[in-house]
PDB file of N, CA, C and O in Angstrom:
ATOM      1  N   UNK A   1      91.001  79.952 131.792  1.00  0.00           N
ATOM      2  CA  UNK A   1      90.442  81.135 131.165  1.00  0.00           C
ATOM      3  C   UNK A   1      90.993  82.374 131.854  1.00  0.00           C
ATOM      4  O   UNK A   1      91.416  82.351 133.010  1.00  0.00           O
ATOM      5  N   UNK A   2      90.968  83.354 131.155  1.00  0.00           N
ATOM      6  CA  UNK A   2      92.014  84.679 131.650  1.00  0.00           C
ATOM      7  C   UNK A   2      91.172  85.492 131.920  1.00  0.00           C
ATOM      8  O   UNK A   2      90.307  85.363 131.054  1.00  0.00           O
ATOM      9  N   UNK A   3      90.872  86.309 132.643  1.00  0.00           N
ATOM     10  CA  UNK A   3      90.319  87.245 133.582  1.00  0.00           C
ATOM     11  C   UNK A   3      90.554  88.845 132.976  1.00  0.00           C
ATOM     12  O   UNK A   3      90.366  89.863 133.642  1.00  0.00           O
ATOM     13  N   UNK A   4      90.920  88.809 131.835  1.00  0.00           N
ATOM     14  CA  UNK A   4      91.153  89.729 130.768  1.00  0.00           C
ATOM     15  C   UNK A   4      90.171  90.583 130.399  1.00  0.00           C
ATOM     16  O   UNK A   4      89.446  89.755 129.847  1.00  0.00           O
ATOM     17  N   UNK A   5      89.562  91.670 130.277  1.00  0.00           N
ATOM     18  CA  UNK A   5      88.418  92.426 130.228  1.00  0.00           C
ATOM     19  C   UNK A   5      88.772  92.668 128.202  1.00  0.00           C
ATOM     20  O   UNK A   5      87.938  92.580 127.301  1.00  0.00           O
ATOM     21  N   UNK A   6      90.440  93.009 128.067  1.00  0.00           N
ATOM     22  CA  UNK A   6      90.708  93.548 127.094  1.00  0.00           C
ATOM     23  C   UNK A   6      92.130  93.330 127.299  1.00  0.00           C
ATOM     24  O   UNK A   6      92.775  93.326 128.348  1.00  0.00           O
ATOM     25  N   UNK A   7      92.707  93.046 125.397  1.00  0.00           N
ATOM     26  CA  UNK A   7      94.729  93.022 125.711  1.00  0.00           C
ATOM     27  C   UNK A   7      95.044  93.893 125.704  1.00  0.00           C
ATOM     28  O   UNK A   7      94.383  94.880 125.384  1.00  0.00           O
ATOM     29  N   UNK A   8      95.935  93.879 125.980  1.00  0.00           N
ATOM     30  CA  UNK A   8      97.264  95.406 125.760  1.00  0.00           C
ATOM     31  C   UNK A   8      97.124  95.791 124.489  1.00  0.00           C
ATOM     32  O   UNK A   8      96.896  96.997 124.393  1.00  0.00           O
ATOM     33  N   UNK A   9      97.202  94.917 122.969  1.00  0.00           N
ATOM     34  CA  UNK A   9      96.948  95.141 121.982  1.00  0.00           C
ATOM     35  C   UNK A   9      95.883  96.002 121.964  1.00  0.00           C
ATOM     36  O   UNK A   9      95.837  96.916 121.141  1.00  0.00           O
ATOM     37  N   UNK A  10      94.866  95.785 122.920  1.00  0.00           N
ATOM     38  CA  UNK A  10      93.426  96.995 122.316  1.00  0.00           C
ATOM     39  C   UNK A  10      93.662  97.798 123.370  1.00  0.00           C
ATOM     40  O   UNK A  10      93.010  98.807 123.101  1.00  0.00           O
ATOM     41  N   UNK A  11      94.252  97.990 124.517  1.00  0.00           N
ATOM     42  CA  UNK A  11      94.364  99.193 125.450  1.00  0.00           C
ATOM     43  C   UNK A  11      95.253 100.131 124.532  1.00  0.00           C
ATOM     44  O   UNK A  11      95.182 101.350 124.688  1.00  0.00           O
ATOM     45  N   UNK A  12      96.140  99.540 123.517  1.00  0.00           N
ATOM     46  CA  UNK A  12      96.558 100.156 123.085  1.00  0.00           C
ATOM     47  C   UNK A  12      96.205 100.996 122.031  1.00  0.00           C
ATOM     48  O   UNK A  12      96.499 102.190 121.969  1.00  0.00           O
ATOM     49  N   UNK A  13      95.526 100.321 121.143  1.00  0.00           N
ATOM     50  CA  UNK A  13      94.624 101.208 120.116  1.00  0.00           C
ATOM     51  C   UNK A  13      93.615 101.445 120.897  1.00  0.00           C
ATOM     52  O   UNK A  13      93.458 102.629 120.600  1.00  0.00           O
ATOM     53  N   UNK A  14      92.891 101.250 121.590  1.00  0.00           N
ATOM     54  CA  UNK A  14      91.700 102.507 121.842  1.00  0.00           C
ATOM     55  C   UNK A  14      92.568 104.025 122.320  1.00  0.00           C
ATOM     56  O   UNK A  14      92.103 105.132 122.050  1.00  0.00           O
ATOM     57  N   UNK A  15      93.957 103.822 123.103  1.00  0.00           N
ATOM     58  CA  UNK A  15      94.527 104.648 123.809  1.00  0.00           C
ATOM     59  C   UNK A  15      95.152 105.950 122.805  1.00  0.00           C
ATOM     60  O   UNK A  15      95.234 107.156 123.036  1.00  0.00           O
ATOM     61  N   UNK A  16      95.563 105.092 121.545  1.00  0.00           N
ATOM     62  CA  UNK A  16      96.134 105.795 120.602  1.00  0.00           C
ATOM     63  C   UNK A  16      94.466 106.565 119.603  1.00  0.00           C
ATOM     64  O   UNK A  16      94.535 107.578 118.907  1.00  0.00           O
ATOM     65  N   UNK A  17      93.359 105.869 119.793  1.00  0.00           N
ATOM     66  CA  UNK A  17      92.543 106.491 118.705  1.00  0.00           C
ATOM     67  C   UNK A  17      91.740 107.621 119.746  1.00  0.00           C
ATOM     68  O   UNK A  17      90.906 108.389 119.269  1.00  0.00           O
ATOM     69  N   UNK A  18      92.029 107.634 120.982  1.00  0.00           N
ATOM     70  CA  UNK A  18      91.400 108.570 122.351  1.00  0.00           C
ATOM     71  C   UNK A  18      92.274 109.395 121.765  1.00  0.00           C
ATOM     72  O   UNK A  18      91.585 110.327 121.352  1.00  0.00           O
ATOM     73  N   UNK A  19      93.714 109.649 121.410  1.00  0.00           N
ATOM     74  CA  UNK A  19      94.730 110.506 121.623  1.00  0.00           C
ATOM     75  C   UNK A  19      94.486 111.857 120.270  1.00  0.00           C
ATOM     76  O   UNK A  19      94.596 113.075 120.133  1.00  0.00           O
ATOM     77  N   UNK A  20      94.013 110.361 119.329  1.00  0.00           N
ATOM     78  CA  UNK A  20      94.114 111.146 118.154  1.00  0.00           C
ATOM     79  C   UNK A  20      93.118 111.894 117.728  1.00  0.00           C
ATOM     80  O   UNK A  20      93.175 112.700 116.800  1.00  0.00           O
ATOM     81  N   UNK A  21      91.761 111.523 118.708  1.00  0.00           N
ATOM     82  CA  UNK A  21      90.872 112.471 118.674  1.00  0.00           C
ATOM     83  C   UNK A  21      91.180 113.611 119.630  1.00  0.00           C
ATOM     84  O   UNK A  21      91.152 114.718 119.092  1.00  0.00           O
ATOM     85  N   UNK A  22      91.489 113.588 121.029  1.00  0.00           N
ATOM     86  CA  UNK A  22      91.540 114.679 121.501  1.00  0.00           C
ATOM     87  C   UNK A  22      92.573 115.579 121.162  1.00  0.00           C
ATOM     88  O   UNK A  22      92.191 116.739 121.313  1.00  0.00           O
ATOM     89  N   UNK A  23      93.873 115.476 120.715  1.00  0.00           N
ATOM     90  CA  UNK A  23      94.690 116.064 120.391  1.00  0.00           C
ATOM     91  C   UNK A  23      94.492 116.954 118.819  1.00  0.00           C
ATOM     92  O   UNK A  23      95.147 117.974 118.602  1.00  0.00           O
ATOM     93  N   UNK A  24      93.470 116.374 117.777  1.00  0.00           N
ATOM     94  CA  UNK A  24      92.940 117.237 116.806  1.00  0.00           C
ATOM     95  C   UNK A  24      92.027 118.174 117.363  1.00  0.00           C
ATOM     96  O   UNK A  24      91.927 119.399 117.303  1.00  0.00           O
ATOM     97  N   UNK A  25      91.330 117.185 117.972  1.00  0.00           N
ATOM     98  CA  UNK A  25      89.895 118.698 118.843  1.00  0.00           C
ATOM     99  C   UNK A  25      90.907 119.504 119.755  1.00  0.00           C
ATOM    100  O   UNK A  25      90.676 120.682 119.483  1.00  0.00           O
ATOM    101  N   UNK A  26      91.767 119.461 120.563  1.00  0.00           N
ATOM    102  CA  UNK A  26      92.244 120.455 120.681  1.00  0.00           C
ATOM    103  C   UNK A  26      92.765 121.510 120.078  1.00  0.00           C
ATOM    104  O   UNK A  26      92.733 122.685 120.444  1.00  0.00           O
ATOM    105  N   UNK A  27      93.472 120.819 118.694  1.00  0.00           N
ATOM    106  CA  UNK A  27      94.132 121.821 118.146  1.00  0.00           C
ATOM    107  C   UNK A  27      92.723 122.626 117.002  1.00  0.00           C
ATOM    108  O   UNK A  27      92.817 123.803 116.653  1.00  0.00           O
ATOM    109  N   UNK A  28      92.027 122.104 116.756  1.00  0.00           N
ATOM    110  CA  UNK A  28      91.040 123.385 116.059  1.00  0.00           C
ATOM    111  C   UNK A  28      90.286 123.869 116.693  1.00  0.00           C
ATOM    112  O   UNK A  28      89.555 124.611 116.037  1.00  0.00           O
ATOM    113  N   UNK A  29      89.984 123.812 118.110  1.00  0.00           N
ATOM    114  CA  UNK A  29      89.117 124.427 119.198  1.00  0.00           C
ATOM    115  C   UNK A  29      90.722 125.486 119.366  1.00  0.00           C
ATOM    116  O   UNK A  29      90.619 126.710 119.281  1.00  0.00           O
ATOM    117  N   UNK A  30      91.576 125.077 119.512  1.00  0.00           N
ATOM    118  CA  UNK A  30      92.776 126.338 119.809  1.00  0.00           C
ATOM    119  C   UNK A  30      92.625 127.341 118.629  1.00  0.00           C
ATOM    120  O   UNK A  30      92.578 128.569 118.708  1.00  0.00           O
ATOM    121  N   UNK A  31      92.550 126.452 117.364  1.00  0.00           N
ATOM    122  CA  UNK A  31      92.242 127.482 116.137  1.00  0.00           C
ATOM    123  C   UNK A  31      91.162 128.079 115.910  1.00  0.00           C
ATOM    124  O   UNK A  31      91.197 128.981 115.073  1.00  0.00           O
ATOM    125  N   UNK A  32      90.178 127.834 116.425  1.00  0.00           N
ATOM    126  CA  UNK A  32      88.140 128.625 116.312  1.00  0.00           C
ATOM    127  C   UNK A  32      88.737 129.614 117.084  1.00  0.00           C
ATOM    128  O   UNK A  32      88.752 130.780 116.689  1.00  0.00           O
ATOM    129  N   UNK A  33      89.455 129.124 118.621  1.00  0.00           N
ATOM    130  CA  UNK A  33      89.450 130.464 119.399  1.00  0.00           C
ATOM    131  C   UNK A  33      90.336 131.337 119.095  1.00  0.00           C
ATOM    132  O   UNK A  33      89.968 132.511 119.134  1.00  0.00           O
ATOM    133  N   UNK A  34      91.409 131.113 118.801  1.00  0.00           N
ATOM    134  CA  UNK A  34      92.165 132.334 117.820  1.00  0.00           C
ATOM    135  C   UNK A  34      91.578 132.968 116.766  1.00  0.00           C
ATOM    136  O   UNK A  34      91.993 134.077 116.427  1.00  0.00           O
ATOM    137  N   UNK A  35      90.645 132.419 116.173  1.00  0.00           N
ATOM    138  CA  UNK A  35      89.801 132.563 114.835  1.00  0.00           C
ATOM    139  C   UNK A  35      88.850 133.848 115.512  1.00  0.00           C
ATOM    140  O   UNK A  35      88.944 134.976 115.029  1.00  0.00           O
ATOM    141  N   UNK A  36      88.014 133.590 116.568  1.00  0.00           N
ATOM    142  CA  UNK A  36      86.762 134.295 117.321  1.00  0.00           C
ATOM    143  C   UNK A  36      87.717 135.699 117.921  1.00  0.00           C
ATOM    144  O   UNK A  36      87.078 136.713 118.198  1.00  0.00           O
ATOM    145  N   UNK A  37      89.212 135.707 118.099  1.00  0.00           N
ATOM    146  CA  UNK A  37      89.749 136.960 118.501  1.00  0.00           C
ATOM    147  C   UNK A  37      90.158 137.645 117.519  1.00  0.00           C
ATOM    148  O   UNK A  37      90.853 138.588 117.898  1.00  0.00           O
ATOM    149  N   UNK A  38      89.985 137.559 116.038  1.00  0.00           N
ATOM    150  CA  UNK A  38      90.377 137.577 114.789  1.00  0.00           C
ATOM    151  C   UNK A  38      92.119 137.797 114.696  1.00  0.00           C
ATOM    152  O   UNK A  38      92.790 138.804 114.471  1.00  0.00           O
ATOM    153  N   UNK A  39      92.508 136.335 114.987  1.00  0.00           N
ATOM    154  CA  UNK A  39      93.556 135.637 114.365  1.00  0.00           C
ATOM    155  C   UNK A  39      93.180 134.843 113.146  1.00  0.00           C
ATOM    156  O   UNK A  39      92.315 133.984 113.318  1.00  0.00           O
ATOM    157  N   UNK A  40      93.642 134.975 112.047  1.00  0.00           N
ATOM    158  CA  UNK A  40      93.103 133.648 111.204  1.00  0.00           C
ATOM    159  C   UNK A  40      94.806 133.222 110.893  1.00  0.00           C
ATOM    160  O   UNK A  40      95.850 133.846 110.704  1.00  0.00           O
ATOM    161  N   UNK A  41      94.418 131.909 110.961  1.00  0.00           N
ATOM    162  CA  UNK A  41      96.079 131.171 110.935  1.00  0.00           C
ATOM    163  C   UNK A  41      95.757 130.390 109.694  1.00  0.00           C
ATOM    164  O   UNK A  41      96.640 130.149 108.871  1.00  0.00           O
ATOM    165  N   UNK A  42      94.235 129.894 109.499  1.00  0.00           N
ATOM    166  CA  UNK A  42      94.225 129.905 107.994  1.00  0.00           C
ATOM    167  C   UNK A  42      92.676 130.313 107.775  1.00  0.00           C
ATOM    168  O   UNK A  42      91.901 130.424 108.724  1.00  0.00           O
ATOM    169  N   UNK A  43      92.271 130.542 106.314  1.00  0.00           N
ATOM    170  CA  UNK A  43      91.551 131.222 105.442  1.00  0.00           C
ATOM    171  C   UNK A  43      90.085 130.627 105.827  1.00  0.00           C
ATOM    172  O   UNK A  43      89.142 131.111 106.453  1.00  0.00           O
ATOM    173  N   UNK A  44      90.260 129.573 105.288  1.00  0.00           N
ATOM    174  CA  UNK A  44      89.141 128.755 105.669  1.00  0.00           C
ATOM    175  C   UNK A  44      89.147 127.152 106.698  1.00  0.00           C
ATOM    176  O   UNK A  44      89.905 126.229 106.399  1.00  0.00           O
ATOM    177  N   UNK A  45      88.606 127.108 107.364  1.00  0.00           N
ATOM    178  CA  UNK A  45      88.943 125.847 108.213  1.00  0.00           C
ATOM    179  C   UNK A  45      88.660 124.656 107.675  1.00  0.00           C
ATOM    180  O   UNK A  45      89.348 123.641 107.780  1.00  0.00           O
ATOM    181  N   UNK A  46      87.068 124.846 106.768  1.00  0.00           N
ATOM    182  CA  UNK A  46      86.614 123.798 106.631  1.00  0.00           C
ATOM    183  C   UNK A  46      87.642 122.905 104.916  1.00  0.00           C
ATOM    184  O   UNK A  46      87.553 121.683 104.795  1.00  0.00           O
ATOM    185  N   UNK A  47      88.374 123.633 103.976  1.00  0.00           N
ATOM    186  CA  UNK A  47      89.322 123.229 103.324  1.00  0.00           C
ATOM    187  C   UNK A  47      89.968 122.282 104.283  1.00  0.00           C
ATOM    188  O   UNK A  47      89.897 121.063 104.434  1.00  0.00           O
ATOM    189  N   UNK A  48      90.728 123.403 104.982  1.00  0.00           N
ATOM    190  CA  UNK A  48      91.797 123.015 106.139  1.00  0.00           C
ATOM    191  C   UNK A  48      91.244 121.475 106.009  1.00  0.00           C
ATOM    192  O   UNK A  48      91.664 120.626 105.222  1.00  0.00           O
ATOM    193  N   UNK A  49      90.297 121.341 106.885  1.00  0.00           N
ATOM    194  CA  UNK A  49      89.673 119.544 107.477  1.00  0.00           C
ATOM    195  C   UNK A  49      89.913 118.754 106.204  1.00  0.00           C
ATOM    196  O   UNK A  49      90.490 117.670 106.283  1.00  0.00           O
ATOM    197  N   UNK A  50      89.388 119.364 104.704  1.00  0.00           N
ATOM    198  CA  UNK A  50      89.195 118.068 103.783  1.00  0.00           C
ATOM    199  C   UNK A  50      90.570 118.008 103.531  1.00  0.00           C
ATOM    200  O   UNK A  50      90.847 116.809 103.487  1.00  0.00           O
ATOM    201  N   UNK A  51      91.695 118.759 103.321  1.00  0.00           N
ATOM    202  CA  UNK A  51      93.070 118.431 103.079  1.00  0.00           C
ATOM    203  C   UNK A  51      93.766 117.539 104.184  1.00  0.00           C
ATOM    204  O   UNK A  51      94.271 116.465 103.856  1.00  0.00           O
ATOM    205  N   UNK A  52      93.793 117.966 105.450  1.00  0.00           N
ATOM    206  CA  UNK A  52      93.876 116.771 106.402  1.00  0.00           C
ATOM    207  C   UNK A  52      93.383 115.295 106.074  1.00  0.00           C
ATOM    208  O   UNK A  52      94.005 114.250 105.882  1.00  0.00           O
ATOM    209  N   UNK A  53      92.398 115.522 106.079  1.00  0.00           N
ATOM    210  CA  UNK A  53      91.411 114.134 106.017  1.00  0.00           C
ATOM    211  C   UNK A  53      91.714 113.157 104.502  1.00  0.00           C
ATOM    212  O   UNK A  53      91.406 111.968 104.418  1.00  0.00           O
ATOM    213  N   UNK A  54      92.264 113.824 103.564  1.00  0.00           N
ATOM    214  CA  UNK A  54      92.884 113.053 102.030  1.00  0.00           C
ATOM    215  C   UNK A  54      94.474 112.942 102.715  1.00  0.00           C
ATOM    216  O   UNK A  54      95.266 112.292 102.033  1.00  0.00           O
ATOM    217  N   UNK A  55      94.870 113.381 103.687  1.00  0.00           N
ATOM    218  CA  UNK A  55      96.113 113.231 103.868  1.00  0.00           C
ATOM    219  C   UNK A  55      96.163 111.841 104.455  1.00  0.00           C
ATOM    220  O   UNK A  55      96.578 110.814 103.918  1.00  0.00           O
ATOM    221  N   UNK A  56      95.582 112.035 105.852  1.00  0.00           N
ATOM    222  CA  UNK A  56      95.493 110.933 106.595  1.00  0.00           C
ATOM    223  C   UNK A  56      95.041 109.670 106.038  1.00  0.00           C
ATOM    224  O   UNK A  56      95.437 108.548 106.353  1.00  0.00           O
ATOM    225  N   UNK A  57      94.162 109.983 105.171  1.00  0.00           N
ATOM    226  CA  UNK A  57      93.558 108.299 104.378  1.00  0.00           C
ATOM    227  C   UNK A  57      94.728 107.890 103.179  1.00  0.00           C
ATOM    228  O   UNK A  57      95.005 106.761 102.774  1.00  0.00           O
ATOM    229  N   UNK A  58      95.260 109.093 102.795  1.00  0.00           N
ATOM    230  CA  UNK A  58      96.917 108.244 101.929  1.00  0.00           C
ATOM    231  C   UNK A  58      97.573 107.759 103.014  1.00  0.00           C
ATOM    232  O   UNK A  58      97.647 106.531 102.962  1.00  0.00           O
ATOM    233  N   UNK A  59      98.226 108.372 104.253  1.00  0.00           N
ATOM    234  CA  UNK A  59      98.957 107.541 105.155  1.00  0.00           C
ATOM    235  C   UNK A  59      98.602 106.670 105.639  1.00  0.00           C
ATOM    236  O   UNK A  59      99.475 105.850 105.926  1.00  0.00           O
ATOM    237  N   UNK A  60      97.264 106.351 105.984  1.00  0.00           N
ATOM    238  CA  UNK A  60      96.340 104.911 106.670  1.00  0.00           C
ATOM    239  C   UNK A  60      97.042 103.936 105.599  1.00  0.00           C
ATOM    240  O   UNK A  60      97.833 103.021 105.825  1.00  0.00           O
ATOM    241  N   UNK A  61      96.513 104.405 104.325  1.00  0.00           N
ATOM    242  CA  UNK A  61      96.920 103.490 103.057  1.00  0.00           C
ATOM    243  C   UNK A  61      98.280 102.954 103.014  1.00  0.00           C
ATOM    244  O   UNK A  61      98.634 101.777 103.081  1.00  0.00           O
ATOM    245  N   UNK A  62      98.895 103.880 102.908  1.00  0.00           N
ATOM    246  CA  UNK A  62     100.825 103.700 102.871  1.00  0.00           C
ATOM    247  C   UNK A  62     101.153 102.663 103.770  1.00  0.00           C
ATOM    248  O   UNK A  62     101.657 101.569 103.516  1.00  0.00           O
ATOM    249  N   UNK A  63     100.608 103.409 105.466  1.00  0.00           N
ATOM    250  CA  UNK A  63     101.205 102.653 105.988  1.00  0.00           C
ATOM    251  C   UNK A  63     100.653 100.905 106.558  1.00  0.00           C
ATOM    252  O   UNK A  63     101.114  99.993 107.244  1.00  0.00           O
ATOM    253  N   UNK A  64      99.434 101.193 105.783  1.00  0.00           N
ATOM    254  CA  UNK A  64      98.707  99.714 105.902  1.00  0.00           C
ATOM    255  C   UNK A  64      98.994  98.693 105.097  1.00  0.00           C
ATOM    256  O   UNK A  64      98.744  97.537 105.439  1.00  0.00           O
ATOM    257  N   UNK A  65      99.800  99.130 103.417  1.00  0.00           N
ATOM    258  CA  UNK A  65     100.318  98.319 102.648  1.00  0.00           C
ATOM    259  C   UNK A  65     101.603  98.285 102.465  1.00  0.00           C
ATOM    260  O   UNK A  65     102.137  97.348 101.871  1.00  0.00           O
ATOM    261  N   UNK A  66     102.441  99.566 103.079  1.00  0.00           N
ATOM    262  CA  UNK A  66     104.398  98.962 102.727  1.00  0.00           C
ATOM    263  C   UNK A  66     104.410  98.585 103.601  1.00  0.00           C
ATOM    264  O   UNK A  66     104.605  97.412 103.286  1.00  0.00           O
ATOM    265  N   UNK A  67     104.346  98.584 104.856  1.00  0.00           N
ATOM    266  CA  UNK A  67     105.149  98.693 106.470  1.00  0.00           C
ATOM    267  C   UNK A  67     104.168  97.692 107.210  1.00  0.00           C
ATOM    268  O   UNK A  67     103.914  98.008 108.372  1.00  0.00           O
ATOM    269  N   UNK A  68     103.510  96.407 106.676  1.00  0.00           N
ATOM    270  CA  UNK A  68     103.104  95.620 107.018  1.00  0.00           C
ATOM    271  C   UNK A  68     104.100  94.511 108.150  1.00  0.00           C
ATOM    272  O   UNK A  68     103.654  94.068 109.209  1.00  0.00           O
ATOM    273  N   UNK A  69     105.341  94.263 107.669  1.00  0.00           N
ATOM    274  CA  UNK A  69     106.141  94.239 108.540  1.00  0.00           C
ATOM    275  C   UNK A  69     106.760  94.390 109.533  1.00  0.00           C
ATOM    276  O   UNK A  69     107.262  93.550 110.281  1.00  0.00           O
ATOM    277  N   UNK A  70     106.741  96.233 109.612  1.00  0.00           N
ATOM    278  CA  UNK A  70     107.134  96.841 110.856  1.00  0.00           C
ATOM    279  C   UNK A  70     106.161  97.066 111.709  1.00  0.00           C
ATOM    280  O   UNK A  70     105.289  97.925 111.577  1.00  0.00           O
ATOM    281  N   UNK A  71     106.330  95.986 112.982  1.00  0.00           N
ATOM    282  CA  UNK A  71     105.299  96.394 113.713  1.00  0.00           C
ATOM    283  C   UNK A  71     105.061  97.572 114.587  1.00  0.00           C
ATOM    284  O   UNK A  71     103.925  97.599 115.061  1.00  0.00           O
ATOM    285  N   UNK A  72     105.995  98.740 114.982  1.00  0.00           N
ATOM    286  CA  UNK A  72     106.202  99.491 115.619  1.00  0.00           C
ATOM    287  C   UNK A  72     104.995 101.145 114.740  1.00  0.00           C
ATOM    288  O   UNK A  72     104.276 102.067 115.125  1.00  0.00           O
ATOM    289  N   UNK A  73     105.424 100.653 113.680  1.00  0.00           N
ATOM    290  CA  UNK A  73     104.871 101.536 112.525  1.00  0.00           C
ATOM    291  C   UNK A  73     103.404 101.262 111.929  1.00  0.00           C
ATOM    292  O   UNK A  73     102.954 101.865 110.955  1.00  0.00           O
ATOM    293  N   UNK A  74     102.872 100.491 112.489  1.00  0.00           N
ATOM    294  CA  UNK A  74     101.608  99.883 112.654  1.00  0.00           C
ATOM    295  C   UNK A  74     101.132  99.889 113.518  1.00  0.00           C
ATOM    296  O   UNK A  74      99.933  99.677 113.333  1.00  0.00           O
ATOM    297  N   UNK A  75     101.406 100.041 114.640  1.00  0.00           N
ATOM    298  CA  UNK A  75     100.867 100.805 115.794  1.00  0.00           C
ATOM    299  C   UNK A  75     100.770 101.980 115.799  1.00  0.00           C
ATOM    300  O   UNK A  75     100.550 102.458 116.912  1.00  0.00           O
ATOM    301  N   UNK A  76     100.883 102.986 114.603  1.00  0.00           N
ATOM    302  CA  UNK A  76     100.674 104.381 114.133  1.00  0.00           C
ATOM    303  C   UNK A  76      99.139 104.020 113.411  1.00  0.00           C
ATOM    304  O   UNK A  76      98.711 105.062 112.913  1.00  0.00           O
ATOM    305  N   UNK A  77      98.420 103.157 113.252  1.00  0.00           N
ATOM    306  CA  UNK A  77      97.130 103.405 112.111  1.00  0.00           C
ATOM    307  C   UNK A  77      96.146 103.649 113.322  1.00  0.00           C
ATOM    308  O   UNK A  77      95.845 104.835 113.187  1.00  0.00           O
ATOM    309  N   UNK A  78      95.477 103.162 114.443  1.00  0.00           N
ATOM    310  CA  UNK A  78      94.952 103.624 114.794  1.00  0.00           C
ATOM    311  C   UNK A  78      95.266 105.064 115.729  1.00  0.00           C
ATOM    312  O   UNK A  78      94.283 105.562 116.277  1.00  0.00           O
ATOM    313  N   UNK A  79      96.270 105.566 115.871  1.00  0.00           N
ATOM    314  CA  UNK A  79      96.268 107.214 116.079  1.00  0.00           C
ATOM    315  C   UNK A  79      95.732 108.088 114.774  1.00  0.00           C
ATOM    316  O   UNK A  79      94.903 108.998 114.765  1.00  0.00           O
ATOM    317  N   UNK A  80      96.350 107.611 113.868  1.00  0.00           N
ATOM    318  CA  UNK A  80      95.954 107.907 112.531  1.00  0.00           C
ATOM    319  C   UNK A  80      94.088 107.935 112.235  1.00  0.00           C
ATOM    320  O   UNK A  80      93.580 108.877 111.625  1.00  0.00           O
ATOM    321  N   UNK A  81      93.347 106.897 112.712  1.00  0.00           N
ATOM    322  CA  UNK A  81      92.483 106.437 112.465  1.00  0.00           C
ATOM    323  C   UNK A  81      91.258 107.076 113.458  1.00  0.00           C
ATOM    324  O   UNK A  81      90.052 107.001 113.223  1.00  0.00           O
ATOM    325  N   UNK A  82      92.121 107.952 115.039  1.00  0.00           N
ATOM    326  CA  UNK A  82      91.115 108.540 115.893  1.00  0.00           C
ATOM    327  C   UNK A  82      91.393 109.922 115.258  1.00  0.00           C
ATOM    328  O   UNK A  82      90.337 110.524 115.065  1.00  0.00           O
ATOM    329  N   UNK A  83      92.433 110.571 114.896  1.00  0.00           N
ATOM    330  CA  UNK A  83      92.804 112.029 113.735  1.00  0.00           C
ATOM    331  C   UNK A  83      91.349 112.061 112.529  1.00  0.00           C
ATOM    332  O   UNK A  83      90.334 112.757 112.503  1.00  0.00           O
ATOM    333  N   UNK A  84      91.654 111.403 111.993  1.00  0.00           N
ATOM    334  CA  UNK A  84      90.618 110.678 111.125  1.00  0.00           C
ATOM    335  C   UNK A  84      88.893 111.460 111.339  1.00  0.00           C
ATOM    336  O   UNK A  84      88.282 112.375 110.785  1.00  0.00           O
ATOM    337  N   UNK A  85      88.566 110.324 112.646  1.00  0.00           N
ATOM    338  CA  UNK A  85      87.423 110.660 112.867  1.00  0.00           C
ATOM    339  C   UNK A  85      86.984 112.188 113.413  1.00  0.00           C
ATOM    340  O   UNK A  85      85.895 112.746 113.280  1.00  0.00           O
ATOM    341  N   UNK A  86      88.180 112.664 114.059  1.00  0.00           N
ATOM    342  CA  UNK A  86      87.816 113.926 114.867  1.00  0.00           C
ATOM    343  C   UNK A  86      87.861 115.003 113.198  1.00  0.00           C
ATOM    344  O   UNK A  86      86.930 115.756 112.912  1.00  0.00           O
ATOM    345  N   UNK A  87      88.940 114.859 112.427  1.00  0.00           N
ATOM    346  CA  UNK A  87      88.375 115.602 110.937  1.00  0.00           C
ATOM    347  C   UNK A  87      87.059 115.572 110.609  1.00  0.00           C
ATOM    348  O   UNK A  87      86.357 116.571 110.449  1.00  0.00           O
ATOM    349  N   UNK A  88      86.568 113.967 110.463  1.00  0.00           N
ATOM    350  CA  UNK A  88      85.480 113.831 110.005  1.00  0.00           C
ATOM    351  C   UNK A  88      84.030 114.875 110.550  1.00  0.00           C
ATOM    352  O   UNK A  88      83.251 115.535 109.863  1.00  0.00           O
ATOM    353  N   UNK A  89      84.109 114.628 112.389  1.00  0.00           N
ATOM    354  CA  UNK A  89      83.611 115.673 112.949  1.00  0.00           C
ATOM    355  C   UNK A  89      83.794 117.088 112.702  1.00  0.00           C
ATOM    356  O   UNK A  89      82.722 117.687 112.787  1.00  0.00           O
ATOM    357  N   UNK A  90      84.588 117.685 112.480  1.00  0.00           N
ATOM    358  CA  UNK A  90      85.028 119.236 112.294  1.00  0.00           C
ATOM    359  C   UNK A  90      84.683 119.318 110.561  1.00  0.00           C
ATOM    360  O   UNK A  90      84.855 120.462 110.138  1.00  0.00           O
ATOM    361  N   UNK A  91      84.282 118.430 109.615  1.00  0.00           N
ATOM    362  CA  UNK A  91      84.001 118.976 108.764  1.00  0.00           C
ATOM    363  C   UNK A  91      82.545 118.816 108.396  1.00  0.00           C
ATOM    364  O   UNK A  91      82.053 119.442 107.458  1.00  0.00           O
ATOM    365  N   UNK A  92      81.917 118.036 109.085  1.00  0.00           N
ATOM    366  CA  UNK A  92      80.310 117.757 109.473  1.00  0.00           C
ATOM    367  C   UNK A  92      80.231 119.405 110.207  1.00  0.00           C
ATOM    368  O   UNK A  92      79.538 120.299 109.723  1.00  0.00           O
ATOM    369  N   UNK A  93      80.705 119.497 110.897  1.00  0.00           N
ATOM    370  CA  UNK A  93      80.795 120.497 111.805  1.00  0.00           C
ATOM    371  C   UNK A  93      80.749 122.739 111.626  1.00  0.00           C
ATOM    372  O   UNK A  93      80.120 123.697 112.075  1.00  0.00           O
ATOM    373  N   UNK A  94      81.923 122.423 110.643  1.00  0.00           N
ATOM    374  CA  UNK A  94      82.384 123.282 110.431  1.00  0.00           C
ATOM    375  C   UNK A  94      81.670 123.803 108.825  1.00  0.00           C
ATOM    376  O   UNK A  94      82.045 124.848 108.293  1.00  0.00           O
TER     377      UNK A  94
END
């Protein structure tokens, strides 16, 4: 028996869905605060989130049914999938 807590396979997606949340919350916490110095980089934010969020669920899709094959390119759904949730937050949110 292996002494394994967790595989590489899931260090790897939790690592990629950590990424893909903090790297969205960064970037619209960069955009609120440009927003709060009155920069607007766009109009409304909360659009902004639902156009993201129909984006990302066609690419989950795409790349969950052509590129079943490529495994390199499938290790893109859960980055995809922590993006995802941090939208989901910012439009609960926002």
């Amino acid at each position: 028996m292996k002494d394994e807590i967790m595989s590489k396979a899931e260090v790897s997606a939790f690592t990629s869905i950590f990424l893909g949340l903090a790297g969205y919350s960064i970037f619209m916490f960069y955009l609120l605060a440009k927003r709060s110095k009155g920069i607007n980089y766009f109009d409304d934010l909360s659009s902004l989130n639902d156009n993201v969020s129909y984006l990302i669920c066609f690419l989950i899709f795409i790349v969950s049914k052509f590129f079943k094959e490529n495994k390199n390119i499938a290790k893109f759904i859960p980055f995809l999938i922590g993006i995802l949730l941090s939208v989901m937050f910012f439009i609960v949110v926002l």
